[in-house]
N, C-alpha and C positions, 0 to 999 in steps of 0.2 A: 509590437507587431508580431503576428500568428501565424503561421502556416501550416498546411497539412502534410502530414508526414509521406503522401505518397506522391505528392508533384515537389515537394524537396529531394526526396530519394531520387527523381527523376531529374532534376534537375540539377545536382551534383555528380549527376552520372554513375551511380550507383549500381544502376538499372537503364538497360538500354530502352525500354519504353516504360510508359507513366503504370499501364496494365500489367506488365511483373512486377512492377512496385506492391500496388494494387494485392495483387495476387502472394503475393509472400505475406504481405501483412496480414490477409486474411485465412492462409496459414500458419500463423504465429513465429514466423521468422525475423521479424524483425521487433523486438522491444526498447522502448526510451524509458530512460532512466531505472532500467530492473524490470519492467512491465509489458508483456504482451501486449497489444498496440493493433488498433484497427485504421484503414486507410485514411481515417475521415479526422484521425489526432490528430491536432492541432502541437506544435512542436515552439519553443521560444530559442533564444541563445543560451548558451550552455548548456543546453540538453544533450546528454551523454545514447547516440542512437547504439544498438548493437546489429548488425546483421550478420543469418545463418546464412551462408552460401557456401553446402558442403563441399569441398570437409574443413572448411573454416570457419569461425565466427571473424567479421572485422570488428571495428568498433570505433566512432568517428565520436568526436564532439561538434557540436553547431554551434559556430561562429558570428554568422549569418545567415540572413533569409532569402529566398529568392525563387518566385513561382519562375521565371524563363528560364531557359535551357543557357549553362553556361558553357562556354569554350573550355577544354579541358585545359589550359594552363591558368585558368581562372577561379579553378576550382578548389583551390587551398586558401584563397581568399574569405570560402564558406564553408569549409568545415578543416579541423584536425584529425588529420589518422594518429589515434592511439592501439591499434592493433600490436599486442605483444610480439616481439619477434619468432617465439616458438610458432604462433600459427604461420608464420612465413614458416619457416622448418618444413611443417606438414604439409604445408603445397606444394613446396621444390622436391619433397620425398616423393610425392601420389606423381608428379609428373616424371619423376626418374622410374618408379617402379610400375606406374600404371600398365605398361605396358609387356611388362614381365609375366604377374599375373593373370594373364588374357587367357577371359576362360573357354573352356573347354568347345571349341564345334564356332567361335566366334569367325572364325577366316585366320587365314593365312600377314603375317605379319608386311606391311605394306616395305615400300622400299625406304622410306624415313625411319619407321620403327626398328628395321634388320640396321641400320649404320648408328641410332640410335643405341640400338643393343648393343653391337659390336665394340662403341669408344664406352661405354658405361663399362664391359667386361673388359677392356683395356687396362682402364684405371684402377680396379680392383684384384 
């Protein structure tokens, strides 16, 4: 059994609709097995997907197949996260510092960000 790599991605929840699916693949963000990947690839079991969704790559293996949208506790049923732990690192980093950074003439830091700031300049 065959599926297309962009109603998989949507239907592992990957991607909250089938059209960013869609649309990363035809941006080259997403490649199986090593290889840049257009919506309409056909994917089997074991196929190793990778997706860029900066500023991380993840990287799932497929388990199973499945065109309908599954419930999200059902969703390890069809594929593996093999994503390395450093790119977890780099997400938890971009969401501590994202807002340190904040460039220049963007506004005024809202009332989450300022208590955000505050226990982050706490701890260090």
């Amino acid at each position: 059994m065959e599926e297309r790599i962009d109603k998989w991605l949507w239907a592992v929840r990957v991607f909250k609709t089938r059209s960013l699916a869609s649309e990363a693949c035809n941006k080259g963000r997403v490649s199986v097995n090593g290889a840049a990947v257009k919506p309409s690839r056909t994917i089997k079991a074991g196929d190793v997907v990778d997706v860029k969704k900066p500023p991380i790559t993840y990287s799932f293996r497929v388990l199973d197949l499945t065109n309908n949208r599954v419930g999200a506790k059902l969703v390890t049923n069809f594929l593996e996260d093999t994503t390395p732990p450093d790119q977890y690192e780099i997400l938890e980093l971009q969401k501590i510092s994202g807002f340190v950074d904040r460039a220049r003439g963007t506004g005024r830091p809202t009332k989450k960000d300022r208590r955000d700031l505050d226990d982050y300049f706490l701890l260090n």
